[in-house]
C-alpha positions in Angstrom: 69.2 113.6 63.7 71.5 110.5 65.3 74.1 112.0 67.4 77.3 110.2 67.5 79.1 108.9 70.1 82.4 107.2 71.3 82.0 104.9 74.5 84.7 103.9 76.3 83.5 101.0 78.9 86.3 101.6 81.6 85.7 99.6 84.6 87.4 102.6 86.8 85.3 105.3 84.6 83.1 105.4 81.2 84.5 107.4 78.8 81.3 109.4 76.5 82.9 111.7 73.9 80.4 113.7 71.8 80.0 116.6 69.4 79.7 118.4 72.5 82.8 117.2 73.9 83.7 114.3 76.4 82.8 113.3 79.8 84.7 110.8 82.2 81.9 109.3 84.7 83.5 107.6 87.5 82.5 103.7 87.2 81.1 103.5 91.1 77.7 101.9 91.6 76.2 101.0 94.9 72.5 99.3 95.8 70.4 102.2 97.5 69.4 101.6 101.2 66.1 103.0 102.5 67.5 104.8 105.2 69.3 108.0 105.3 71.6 109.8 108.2 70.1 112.8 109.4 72.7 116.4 109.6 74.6 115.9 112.6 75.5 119.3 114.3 79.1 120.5 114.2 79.6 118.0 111.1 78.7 119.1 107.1 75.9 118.0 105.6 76.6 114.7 103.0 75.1 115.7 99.5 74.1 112.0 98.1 75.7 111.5 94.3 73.0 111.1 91.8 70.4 107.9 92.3 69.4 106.0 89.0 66.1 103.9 89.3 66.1 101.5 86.6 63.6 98.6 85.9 66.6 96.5 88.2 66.1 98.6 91.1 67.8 101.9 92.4 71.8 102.7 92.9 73.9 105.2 93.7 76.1 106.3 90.6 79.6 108.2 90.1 81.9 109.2 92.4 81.5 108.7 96.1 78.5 106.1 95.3 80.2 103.5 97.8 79.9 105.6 100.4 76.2 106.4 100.3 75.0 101.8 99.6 76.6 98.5 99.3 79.2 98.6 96.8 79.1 96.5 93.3 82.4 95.7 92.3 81.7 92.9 89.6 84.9 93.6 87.5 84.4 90.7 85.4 83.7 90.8 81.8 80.4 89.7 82.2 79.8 93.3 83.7 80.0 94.6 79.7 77.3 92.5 78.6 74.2 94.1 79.9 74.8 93.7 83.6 72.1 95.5 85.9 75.2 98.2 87.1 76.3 98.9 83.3 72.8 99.9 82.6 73.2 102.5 85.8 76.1 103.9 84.7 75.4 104.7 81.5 72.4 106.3 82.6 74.2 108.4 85.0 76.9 108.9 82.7 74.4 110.1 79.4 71.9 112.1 82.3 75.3 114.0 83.2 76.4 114.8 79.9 73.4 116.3 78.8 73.4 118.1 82.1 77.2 119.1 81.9 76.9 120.2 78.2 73.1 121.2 78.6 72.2 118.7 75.4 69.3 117.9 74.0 69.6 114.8 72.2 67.7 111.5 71.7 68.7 109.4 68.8 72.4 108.3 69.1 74.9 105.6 67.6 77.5 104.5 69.2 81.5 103.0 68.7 81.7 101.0 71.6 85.6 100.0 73.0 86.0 96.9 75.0 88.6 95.2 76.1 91.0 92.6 74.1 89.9 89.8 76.0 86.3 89.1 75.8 86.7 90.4 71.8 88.9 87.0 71.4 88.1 83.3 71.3 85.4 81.1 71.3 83.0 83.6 72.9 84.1 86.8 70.9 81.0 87.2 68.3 78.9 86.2 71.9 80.1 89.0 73.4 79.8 91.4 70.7 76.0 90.1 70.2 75.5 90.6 74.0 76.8 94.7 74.0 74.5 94.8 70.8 71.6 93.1 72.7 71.8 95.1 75.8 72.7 98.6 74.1 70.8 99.4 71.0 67.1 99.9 70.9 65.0 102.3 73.5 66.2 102.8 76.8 64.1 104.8 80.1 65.1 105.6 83.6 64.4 108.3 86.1 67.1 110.2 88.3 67.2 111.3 91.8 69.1 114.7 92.7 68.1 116.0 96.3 64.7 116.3 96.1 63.8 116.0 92.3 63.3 113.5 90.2 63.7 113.3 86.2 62.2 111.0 83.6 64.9 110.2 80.8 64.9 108.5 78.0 67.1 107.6 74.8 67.2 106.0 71.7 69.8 103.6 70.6 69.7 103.3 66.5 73.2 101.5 65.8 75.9 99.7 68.3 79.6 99.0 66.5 82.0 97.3 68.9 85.8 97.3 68.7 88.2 97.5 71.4 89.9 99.9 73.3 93.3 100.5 72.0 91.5 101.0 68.0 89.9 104.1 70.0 93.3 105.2 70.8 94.9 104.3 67.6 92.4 106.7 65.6 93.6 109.4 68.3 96.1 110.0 67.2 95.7 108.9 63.1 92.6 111.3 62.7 91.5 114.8 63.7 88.4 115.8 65.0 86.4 115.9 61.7 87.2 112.2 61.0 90.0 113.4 58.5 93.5 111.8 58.7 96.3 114.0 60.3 98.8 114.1 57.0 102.1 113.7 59.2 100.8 110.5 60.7 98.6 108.6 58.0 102.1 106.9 57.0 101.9 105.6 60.2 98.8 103.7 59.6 100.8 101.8 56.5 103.4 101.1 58.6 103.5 99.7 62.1 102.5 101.2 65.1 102.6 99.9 69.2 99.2 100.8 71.9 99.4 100.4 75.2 96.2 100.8 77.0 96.7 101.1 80.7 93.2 101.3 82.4 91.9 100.2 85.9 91.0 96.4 85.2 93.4 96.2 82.4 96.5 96.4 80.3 96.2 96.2 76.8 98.6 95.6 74.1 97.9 95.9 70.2 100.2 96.0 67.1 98.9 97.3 64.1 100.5 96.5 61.1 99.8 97.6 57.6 95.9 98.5 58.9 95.9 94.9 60.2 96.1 93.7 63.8 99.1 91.4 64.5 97.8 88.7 66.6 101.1 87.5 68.0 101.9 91.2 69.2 98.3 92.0 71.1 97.1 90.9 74.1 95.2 91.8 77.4 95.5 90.8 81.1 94.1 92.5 84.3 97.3 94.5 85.9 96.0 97.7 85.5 95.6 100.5 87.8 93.8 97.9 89.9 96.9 95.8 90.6 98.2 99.1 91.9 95.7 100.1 94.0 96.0 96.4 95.5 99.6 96.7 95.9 98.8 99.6 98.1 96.0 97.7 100.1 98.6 94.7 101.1 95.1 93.0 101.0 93.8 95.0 104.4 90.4 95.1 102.7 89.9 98.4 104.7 88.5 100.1 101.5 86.2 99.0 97.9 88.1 99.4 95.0 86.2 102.6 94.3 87.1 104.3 97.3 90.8 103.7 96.8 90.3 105.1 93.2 88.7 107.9 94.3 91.5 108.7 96.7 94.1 108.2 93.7 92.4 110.9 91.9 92.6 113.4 94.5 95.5 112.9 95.6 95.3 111.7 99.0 96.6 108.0 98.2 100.6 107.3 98.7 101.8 105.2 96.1 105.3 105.8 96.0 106.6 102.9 97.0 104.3 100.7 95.0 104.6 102.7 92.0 108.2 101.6 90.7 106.8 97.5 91.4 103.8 98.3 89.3 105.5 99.7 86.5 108.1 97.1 86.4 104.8 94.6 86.0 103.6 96.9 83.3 107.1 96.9 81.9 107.4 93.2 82.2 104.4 92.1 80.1 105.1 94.8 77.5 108.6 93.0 77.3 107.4 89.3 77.0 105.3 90.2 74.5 107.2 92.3 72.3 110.4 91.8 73.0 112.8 93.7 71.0 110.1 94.2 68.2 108.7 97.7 69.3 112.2 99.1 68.2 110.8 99.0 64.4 107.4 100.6 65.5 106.4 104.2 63.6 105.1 105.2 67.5 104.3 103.7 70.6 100.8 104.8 71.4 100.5 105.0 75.8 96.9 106.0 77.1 94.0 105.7 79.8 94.7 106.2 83.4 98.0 104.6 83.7 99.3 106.6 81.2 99.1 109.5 83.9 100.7 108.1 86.5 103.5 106.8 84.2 104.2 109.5 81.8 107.4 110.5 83.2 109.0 107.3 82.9 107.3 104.5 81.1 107.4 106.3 77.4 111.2 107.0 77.8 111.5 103.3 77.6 110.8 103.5 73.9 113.8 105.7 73.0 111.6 108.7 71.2 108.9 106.3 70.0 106.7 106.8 73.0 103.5 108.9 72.6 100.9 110.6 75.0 98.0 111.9 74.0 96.9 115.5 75.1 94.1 113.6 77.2 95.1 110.0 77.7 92.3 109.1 80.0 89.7 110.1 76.8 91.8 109.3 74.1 89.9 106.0 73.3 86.3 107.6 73.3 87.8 110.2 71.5 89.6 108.3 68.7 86.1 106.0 68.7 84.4 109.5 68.1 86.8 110.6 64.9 86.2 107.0 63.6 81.9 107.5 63.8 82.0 110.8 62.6 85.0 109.4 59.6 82.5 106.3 58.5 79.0 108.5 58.7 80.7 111.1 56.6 82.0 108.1 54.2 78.6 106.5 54.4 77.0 110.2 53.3 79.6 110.6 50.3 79.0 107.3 49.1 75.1 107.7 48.8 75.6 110.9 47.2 76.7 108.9 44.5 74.7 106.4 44.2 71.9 109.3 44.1 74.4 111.0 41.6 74.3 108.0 39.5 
């Protein structure tokens, strides 16, 4: 039996959301180093994050990875396309869901969200072909936690690609049987807004009539990144990673960069709509930016603005309800073709 699965390939955290349930894997990888640091008295013992060894060598995965091996921080597009660290974290990322859910699983297909950008222009279908390429078809790694070592493996029997803000759009239009929501399938005859906040990006989408409005969608990198930069005033004193990971717990001050950020945020949401969001059914706000700004940025929409219950999954989510919508679709057309 294929299990189905929504992917949301975050560059601050992949997003898996199953039957099970879903599973946000923090999107650090570092190259292992040979040597490790002995316990040091009167200091606690450093428990490594788990170690993925892949035919392109072995990295630390998840959170705290750049502080166990040279960080990779490749947050170009490229990275999508079968880069040696996407293949790590997915690994890490499917190990830990079976792990976290104790799954058992083997077959799966998967809705994969990317971002606007490399989904547009001359190298669109080249990028599509190249998550396809890289994705589907028989994967095998091993992982390292303490002192034992797993063999894993998985099967990859059908990659769709679409990109991030569709995940969230389906959020909120379907429930979690793939069946539209009746107070909000109007919505997807109408007109409705998406603003995808995530690290690398920010990503705009109109939908119109079940149509995407070209003139109204568009992606550019001031995401949580440009935050996390504003906060760095270009010290370099820490990876990317380690600044996330410190926004996440808590122990990073942003309060005076906040209000700047958001006024970026509000800025390209402003050149590119305009006035025209006013005649939106919703405004749909998600990913991690959505948390940070949910006090403030949805009140901008006067009553239109939306958050999710979990706006950092709501894309793998809505990517999920879309699967399981299409297999059940696909199953109750060839019931009658057999019928016939």
């Amino acid at each position: 039996m294929t299990t189905l699965f929504g992917f949301d390939a975050g560059m601050g955290a992949l997003k898996l959301y199953g039957p099970h349930g879903g599973l946000e894997f923090v999107s650090q990888v570092a190259i292992s180093r040979s040597r490790k640091m002995g316990r040091m008295l009167g200091l606690r013992a450093a428990k490594p994050p788990m170690r993925v060894i892949t035919r392109n060598g072995r990295f630390y995965v998840g959170k705290e990875a750049h502080d166990f091996g040279r960080a990779v921080e490749n947050l170009d597009y490229d990275r999508l396309t079968g880069s040696p660290e996407i293949h790590a974290l997915l690994y890490g990322a499917i190990s830990t869901y079976r792990q976290h859910y104790q799954a058992a699983f083997d077959d799966v297909a998967f809705i994969v969200g990317l971002p606007l950008e490399p989904l547009t222009g001359e190298d669109a279908q080249t990028n599509v072909n190249a998550v396809k390429r890289w994705l589907g078809g028989e994967h095998s790694w091993e992982i390292e936690q303490g002192n034992e070592t797993q063999s894993c493996q998985l099967n990859v029997t059908e990659v769709k690609v679409t990109s991030q803000p569709v995940g969230a759009l389906f959020d909120y239009l379907l429930d979690e049987e793939g069946r539209f929501v009746s107070s909000r399938k109007p919505a997807f005859k109408g007109e409705v807004g998406v603003i995808s906040i995530g690290f690398n990006t920010l990503e705009l989408l109109v939908v119109k009539n079940r149509r995407p409005v070209e003139d109204l969608s568009t992606g550019n990198t001031v995401g949580v990144r440009r935050l996390l930069e504003l906060v760095d005033d270009n010290e370099g004193l820490y990876s990317l990673g380690q600044l996330d990971a410190m926004l996440r717990e808590g122990n990073l001050d942003v309060r005076q960069a906040l209000p700047v950020w958001e006024r970026e945020i509000w800025g390209q949401v402003e050149r590119t709509w305009g006035r025209t969001w006013r005649r939106f059914h919703a405004v749909l706000i998600v990913g991690g930016g959505a948390v940070l700004l949910k006090n403030s940025l949805p009140l901008r929409f006067n009553g239109k603005g939306f958050v999710p219950d979990q706006p950092v999954m709501s894309i793998a989510r809505g990517l999920y309800k879309l699967a399981v919508q299409q297999a059940r679709r696909k199953q109750q057309r060839q019931a009658r073709k057999e019928s016939n």
